[in-house]
C-alpha positions in Angstrom: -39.5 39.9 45.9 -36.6 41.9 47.3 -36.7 45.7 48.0 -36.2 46.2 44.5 -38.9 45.7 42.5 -37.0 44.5 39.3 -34.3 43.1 40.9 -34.7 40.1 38.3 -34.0 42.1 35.5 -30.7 43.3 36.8 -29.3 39.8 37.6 -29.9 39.4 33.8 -28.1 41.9 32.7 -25.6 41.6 35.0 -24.9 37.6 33.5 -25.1 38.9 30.1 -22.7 42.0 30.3 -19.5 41.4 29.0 -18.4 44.6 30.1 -16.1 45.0 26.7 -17.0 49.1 28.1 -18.3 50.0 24.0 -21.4 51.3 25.3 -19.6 53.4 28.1 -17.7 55.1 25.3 -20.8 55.5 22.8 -23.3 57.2 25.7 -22.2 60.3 27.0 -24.3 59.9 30.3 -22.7 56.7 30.7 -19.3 57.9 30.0 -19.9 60.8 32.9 -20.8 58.0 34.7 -17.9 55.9 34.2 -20.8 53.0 33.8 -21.9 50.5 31.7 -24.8 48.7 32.0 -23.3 45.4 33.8 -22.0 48.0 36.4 -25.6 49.7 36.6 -26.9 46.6 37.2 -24.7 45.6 39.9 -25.2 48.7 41.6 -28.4 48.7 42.4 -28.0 44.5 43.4 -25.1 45.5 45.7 -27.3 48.3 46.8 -29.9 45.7 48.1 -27.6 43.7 49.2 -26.5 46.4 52.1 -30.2 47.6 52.9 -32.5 46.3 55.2 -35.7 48.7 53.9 -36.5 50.6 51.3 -35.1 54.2 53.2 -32.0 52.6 53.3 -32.0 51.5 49.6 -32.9 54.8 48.5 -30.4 56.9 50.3 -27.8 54.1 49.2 -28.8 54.7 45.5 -29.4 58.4 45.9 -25.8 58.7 47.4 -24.3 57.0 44.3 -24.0 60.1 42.2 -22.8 57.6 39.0 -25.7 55.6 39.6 -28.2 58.1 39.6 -26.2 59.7 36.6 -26.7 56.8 34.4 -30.5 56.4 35.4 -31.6 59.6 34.8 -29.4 61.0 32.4 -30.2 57.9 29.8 -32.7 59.6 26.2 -33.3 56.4 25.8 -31.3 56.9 22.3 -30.1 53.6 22.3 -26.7 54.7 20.9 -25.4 52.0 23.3 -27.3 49.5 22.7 -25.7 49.6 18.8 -22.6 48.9 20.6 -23.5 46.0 22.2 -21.6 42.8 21.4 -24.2 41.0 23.2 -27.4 42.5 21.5 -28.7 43.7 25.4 -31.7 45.7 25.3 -30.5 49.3 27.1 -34.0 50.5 27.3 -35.2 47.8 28.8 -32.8 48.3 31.7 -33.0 51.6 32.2 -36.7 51.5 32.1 -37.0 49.2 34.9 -34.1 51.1 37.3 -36.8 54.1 36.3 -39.2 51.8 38.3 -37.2 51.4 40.8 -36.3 55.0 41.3 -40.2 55.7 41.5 -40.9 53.3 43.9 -38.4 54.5 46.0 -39.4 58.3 45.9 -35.9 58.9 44.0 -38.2 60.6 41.0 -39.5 64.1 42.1 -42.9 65.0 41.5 -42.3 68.3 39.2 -40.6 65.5 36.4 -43.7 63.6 36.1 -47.0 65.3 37.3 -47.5 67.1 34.5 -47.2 64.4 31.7 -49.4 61.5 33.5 -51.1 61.4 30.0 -53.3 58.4 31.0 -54.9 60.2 33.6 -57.9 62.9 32.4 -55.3 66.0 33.0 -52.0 66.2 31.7 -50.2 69.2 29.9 -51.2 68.2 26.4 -55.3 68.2 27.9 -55.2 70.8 29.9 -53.3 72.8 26.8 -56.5 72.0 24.6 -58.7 72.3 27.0 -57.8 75.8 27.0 -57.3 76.7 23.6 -60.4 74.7 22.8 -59.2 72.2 20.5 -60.8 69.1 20.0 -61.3 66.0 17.6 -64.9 64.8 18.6 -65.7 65.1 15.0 -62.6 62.9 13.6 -63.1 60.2 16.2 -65.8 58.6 14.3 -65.8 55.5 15.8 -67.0 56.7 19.4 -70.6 58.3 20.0 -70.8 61.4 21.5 -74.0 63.7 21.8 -75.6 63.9 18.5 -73.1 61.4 17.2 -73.8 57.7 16.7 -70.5 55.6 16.9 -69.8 54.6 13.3 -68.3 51.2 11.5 -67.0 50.0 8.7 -63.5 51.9 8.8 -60.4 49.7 8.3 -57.7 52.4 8.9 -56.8 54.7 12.2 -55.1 57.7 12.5 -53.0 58.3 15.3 -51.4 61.8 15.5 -49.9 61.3 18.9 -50.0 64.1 22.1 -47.7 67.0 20.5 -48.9 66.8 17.1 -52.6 66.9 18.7 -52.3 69.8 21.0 -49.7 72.3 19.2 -50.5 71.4 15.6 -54.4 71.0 15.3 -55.3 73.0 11.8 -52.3 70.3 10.6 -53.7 67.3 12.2 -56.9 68.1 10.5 -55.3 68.9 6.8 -53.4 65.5 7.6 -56.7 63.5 8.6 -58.7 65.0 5.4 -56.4 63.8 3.4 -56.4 60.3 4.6 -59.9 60.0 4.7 -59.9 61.0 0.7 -57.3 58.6 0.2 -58.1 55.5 2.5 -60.8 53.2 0.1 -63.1 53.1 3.7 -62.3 56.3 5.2 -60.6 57.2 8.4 -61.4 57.7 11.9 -59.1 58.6 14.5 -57.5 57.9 18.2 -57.0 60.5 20.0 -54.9 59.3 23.2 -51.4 59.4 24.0 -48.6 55.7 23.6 -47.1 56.6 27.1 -43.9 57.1 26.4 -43.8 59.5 29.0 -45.0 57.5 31.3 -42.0 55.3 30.9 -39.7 57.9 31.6 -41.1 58.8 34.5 -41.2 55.2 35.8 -44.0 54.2 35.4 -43.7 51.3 33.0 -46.8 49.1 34.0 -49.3 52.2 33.0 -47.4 53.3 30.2 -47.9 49.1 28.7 -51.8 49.8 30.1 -52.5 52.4 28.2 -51.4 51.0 25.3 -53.8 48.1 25.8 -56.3 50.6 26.3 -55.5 51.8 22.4 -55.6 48.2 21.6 -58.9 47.8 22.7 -60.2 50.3 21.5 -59.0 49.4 17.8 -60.2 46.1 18.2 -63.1 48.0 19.1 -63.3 49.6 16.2 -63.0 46.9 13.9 -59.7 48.7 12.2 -56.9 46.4 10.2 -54.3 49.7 10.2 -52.8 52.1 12.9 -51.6 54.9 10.7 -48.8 56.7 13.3 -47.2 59.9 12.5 -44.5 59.0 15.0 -41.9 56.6 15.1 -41.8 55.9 18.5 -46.0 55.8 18.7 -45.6 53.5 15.7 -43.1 50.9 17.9 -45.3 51.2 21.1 -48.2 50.5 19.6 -47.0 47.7 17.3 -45.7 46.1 20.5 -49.0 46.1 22.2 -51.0 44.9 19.2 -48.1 41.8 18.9 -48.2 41.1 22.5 -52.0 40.7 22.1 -51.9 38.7 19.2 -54.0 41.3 17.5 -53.8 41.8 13.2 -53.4 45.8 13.2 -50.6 46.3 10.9 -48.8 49.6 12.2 -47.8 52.0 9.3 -45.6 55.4 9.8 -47.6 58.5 8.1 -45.0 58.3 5.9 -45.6 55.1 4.4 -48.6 54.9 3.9 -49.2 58.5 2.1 -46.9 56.7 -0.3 -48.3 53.8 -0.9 -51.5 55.7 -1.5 -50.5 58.1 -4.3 -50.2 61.2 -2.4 -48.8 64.0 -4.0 -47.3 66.7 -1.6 -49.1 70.4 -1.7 -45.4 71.9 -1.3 -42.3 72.3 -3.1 -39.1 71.4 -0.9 -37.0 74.6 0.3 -34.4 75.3 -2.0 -32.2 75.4 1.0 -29.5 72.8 2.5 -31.5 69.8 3.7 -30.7 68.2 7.4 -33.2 65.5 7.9 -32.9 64.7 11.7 -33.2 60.6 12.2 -35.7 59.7 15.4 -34.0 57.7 18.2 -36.9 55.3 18.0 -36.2 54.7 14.3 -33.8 51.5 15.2 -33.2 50.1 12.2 -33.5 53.0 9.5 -36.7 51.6 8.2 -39.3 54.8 9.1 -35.6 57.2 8.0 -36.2 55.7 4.3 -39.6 55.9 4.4 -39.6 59.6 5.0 -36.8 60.4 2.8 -39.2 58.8 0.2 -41.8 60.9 1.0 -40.6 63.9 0.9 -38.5 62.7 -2.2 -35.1 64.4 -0.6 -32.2 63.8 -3.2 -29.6 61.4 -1.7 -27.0 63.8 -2.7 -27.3 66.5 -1.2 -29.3 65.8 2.0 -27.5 65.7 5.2 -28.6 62.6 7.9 -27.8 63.5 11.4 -28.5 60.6 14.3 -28.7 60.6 17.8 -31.5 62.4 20.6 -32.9 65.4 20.1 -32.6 66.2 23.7 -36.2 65.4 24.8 -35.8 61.4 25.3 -36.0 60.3 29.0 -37.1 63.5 30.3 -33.6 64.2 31.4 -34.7 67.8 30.8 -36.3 67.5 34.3 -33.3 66.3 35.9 -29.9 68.1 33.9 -31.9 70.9 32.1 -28.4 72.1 31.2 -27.4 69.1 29.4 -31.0 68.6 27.8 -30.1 72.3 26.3 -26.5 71.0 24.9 -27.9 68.0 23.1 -30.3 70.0 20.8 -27.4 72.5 20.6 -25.4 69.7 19.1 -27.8 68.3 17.4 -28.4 71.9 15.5 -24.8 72.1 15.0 -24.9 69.9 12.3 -27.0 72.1 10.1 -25.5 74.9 7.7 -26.7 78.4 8.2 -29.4 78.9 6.4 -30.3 75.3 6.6 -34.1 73.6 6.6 -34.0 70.5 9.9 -36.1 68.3 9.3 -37.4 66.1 12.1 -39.1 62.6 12.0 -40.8 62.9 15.6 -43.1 66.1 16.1 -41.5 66.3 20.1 -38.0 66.7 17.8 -39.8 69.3 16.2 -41.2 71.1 19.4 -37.7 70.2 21.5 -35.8 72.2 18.4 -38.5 75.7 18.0 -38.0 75.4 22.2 -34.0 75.7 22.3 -34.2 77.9 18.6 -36.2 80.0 20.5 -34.0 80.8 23.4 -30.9 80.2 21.0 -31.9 82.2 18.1 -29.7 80.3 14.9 -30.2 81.0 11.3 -31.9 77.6 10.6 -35.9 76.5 9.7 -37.1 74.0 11.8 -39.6 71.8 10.6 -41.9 68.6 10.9 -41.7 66.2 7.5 -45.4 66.6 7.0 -44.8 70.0 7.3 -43.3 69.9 3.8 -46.3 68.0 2.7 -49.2 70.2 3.9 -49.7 73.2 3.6 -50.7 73.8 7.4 -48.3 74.5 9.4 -47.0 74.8 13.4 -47.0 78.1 14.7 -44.6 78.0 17.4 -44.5 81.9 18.6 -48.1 80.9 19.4 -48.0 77.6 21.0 -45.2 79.0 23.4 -47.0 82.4 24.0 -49.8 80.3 25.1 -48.1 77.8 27.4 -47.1 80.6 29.2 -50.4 81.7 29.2 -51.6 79.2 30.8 -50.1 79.5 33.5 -50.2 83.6 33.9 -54.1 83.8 33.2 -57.1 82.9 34.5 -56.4 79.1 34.4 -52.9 79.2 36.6 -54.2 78.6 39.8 -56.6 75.3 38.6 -53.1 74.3 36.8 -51.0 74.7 40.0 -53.3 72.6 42.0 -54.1 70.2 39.3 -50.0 69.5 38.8 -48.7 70.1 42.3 
């Protein structure tokens, strides 16, 4: 192995680049960068070509302000990778130069201590450790004191970290119902699909935790991982596949459908912007929700593209995280309902409306389903919170 741990991977995508530039032009990172991904690849080869250790590969890479644009400016969108000619896989580059960049100390600390979600603390933990939120109760399939683990349930629910921590009187509407729907009733996983693990480079964890959720499903004895979160939905499904394991993987969505539900709200009678998850690659989980909800074709607007919280670039161009939600928010009318498909759309877009009042409503699809709802004045008073109180100091030295 050379200094660069993936090395491998970028002599693939170097041989299968045909560097016709269409992803350059469709990725605004890339086209600051005046990259595409054949030249990112080559980069960081040529990089290991000059270095002799690993200091001298990092200030090389560190010194090429392009490279290190493309890298950590990427959302992991993917709005290249439907411009490629030659069907590359975009994450899967930039995920590993994110390895890279790790190993080589080229990822600060402050962008990653904080969401290491497969370790006992992280911000979503500590944030309901708190506030005192908990699902010990809904996790039926684990023992706990006074608890016998219980069987016989053939479907999961998976809420995922934001939905979990900011959003718990809904999480609980949304398991209730389930479990009066599902023919076996419903228990529920509480953990995290890593996706911020990936970001931060830490691919090999972010893959283990996921078999960790495996596991524990297989555990369980469940045929169904019911995700409320397109991009929990494809991790998962990924792990279960690469495992060989029968889960079938259903979006929220979906499956409310397919199981009669009848929502407990009336759509706004407001212009409708449903926002379309970057994880949603083929539109399948974007119908599913528009069926749902049961938004008119006609008169709903679709808008694509990141929210601004993809790829934690928000740790490294804060600025230009800020002007991707702006632009995304653009697209709605005043007086406009947005819609989201991922609850960390949902939290990315109250975050930026908050500093950027706008005279929009920002919610979650199940929001329009249940009547619970996210209370975001709250969930931001208390963040900060958090960290002014009595509980600052524990968090500084828990994150530093």
């Amino acid at each position: 192995m050379g200094l660069l741990e993936c090395s491998d991977a970028y002599w693939r995508f170097a041989g299968t680049c045909t560097q016709c530039g269409h992803c350059v032009g469709a990725c605004e990172s890339l086209t600051k960068a005046g990259m595409s991904l054949g030249q990112i690849a080559k980069a960081l080869l040529d990089a290991q070509r000059a270095s002799s250790t690993k200091e001298e590969l990092a200030l090389a890479i560190a010194e090429n302000g392009n490279l290190v644009q493309a890298v950590r400016g990427c959302f992991f969108c993917t709005s290249c990778k439907n411009t490629c000619f030659a069907h590359n896989d975009v994450c899967d580059l930039i995920y590993h130069a994110r390895v890279d960049f790790q190993n080589l100390g080229l990822i600060e600390r402050a962008a990653w201590s904080s969401v290491l979600v497969d370790e006992e603390w992280d911000i979503f933990t500590a944030y309901r450790a708190i506030y005192g939120i908990g699902y010990a109760d809904l996790t039926r399939h684990k023992a706990y004191e006074g608890h016998e683990a219980e069987t016989g349930f053939s479907t999961a629910f998976f809420p995922g970290c934001s939905l979990a921590a900011y959003g718990p009187e809904l999480t609980r509407e949304i398991f209730q119902t389930m479990d009066e729907l599902a023919e076996n009733g419903v228990t529920m996983v509480d953990s995290c699909c890593g996706s911020s693990l990936k970001s931060a480079g830490f691919f090999d964890r972010a893959e283990a935790l996921c078999d960790r959720n495996a596991d524990e499903l297989l555990a369980a004895g469940v045929r169904e991982l019911v995700c409320v979160c397109p991009g929990c939905a494809n991790d998962m499904k990924k792990a279960l596949e690469k495992r060989g394991l029968k889960i079938d993987v259903r979006l929220l969505a979906s499956w409310l459908t397919d199981h009669g539900f009848t929502p407990k709200r009336a759509l706004p009678e407001t212009p409708l912007c449903l926002s379309k998850s970057c994880q949603d690659r083929d539109g399948t989980y974007l119908e599913e929700t528009k069926e749902v909800l049961g938004l008119p074709e006609e008169t709903t607007s679709i808008f694509r593209g990141c929210c601004g919280a993809g790829g934690a670039v928000s740790a490294f161009d804060p600025a230009r995280q800020e002007q991707q939600a702006d632009d995304k928010l653009s697209f709605a009318p005043d007086g406009a309902t947005v819609i989201s498909m991922c609850p960390t759309c949902t939290y990315t877009y109250a975050f930026r409306l908050m500093q950027q009042p706008r005279d929009v409503v920002n919610k979650h699809y199940t929001e329009l389903l249940f009547t619970s709802q996210f209370d975001w004045d709250k969930t931001f008073a208390q963040l900060g919170g958090m960290w002014s109180g009595e509980y600052g100091p524990w968090l500084a030295q828990v994150f530093a």
